[in-house]
C-alpha positions as CSV (number, residue, x, y, z in Angstrom):
1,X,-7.3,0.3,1.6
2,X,-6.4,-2.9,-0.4
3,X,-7.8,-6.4,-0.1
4,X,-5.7,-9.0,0.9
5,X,-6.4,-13.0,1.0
6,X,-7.4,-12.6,4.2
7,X,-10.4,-10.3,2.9
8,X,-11.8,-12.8,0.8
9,X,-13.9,-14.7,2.9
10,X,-17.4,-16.1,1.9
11,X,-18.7,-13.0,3.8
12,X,-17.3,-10.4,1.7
13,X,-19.6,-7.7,-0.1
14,X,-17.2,-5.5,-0.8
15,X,-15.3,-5.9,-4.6
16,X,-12.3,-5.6,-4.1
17,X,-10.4,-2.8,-5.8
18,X,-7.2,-4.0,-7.8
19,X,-4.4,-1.5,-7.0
20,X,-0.6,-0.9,-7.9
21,X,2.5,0.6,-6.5
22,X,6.4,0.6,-6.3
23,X,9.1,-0.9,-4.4
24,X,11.6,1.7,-4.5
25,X,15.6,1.0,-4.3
26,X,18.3,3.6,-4.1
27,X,22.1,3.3,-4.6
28,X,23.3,6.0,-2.1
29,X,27.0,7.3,-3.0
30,X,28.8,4.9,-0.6
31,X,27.5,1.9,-2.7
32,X,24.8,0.8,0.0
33,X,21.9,-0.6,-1.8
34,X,18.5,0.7,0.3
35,X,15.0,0.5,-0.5
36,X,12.1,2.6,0.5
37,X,9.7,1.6,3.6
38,X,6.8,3.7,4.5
39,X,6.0,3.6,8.4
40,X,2.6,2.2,8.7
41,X,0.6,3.8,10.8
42,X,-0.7,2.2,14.2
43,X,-3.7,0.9,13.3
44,X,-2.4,-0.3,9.6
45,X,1.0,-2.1,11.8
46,X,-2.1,-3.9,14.3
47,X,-4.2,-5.1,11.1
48,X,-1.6,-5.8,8.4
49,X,1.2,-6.9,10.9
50,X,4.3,-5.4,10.0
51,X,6.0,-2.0,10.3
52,X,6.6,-0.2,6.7
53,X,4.5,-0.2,3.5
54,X,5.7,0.5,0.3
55,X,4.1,3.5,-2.1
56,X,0.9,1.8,-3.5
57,X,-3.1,2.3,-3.3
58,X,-6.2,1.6,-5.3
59,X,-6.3,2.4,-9.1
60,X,-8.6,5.1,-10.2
61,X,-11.6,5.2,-12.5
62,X,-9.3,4.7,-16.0
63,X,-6.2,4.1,-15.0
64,X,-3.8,1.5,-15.7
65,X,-1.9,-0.6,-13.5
66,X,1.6,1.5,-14.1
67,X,-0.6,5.0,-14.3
68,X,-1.7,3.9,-11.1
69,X,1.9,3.2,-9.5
70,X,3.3,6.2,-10.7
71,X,0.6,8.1,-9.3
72,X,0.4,6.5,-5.8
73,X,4.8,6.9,-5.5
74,X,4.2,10.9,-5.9
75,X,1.5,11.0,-3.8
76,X,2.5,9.5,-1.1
77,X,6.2,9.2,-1.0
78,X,7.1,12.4,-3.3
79,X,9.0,10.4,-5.7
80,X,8.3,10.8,-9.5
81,X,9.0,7.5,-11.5
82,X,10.5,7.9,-15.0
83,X,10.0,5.0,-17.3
84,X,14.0,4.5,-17.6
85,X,13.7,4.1,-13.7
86,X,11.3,0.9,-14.2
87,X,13.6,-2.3,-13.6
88,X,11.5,-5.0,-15.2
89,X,7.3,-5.8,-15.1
90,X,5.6,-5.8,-12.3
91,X,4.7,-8.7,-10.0
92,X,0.9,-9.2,-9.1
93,X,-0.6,-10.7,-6.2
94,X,-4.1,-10.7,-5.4
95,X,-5.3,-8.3,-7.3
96,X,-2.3,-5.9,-6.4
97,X,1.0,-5.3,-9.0
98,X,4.0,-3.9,-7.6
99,X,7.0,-2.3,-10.0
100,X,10.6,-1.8,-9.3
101,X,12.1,1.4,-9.5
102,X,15.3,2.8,-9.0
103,X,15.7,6.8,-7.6
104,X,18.2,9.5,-6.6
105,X,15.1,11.4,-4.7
106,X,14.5,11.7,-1.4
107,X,10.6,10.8,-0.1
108,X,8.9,13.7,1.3
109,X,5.7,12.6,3.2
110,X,2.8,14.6,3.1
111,X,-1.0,14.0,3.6
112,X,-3.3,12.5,0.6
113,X,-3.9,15.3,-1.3
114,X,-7.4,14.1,-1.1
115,X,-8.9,13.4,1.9
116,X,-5.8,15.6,3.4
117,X,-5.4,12.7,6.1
118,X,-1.7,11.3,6.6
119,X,-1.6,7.8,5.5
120,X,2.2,7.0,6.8
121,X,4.0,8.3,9.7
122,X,7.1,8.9,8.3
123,X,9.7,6.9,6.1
124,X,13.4,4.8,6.1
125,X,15.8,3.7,3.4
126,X,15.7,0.3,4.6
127,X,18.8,-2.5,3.9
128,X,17.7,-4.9,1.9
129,X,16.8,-7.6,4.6
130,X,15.2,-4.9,7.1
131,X,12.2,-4.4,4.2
132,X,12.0,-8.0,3.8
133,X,11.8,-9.1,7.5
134,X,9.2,-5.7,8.4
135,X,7.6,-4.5,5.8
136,X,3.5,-5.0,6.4
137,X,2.8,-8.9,6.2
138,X,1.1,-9.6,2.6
139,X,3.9,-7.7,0.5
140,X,6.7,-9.9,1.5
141,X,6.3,-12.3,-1.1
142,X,6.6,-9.6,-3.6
143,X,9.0,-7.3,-1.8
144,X,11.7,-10.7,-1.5
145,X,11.2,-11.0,-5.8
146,X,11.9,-7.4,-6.2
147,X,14.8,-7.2,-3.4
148,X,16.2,-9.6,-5.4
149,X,15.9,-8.5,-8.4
150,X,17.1,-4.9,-7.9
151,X,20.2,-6.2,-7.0
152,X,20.3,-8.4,-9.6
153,X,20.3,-5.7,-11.8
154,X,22.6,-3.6,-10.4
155,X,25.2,-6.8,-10.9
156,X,24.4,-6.7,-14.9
157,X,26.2,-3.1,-14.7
């Protein structure tokens, strides 16, 4: 689990653990633009507020932040990120970067192929305002750049 503000009270003992991810966009063949949410578990929706998450986690002994993103995207949403499907640098808040891809896959959700625990209930191509209004509290400031700049993109086409 990944630190947010909130985390970093005067109390804290834990370091926190820098992580990385995606936001995933698709064009789907009728020219609807839809990004990727992650259903949050129960107890993630209670503590994070908010309904989806995104593919992201911590970043392992040695890994960089993209190594990281790439890794976390297969793992928990299935999705294999290219380089050519990279749209742009990441954006970093709080010790947490988040890229923008573009895909033609569909997610399949499956446990963490470590502990073997589920770590989202299912998942959603999501418009681009239903990811920014529900997607778990602390990414929306990130999620609204990279909504943004996904479809930016696709308008330089």
């Amino acid at each position: 689990e990944l630190y947010t503000e909130k985390d970093s009270g005067t109390n804290m003992k834990k370091k926190r653990k820098d992580g990385s991810g995606f936001l995933v966009g698709r064009v789907f063949p009728n020219g609807k633009v839809k990004f990727l949410g992650l259903e949050a578990l129960p107890h993630i929706k209670r503590k994070k507020g908010g309904e989806y998450d995104i593919p992201k986690g911590k970043l392992q002994k040695g890994e960089d932040v993209l190594q990281g993103a790439k890794r976390e995207c297969r793992e928990e949403s299935g999705i294999k990120i290219s380089d050519s499907d990279i749209i742009g640098s990441g954006e970093s808040i709080n010790g947490l970067t988040i890229f923008l891809a573009s895909t033609t896959m569909d997610p399949i959700i499956s446990p963490n192929p470590d502990s073997g625990k589920m770590e989202h209930a299912g998942s959603r191509w999501l418009s681009k305002s239903e990811i920014e209004n529900n997607c778990l509290e602390y990414l929306k400031p990130i999620v609204k750049i990279l909504t943004k700049r996904f479809i930016e993109s696709l308008d330089k086409n």
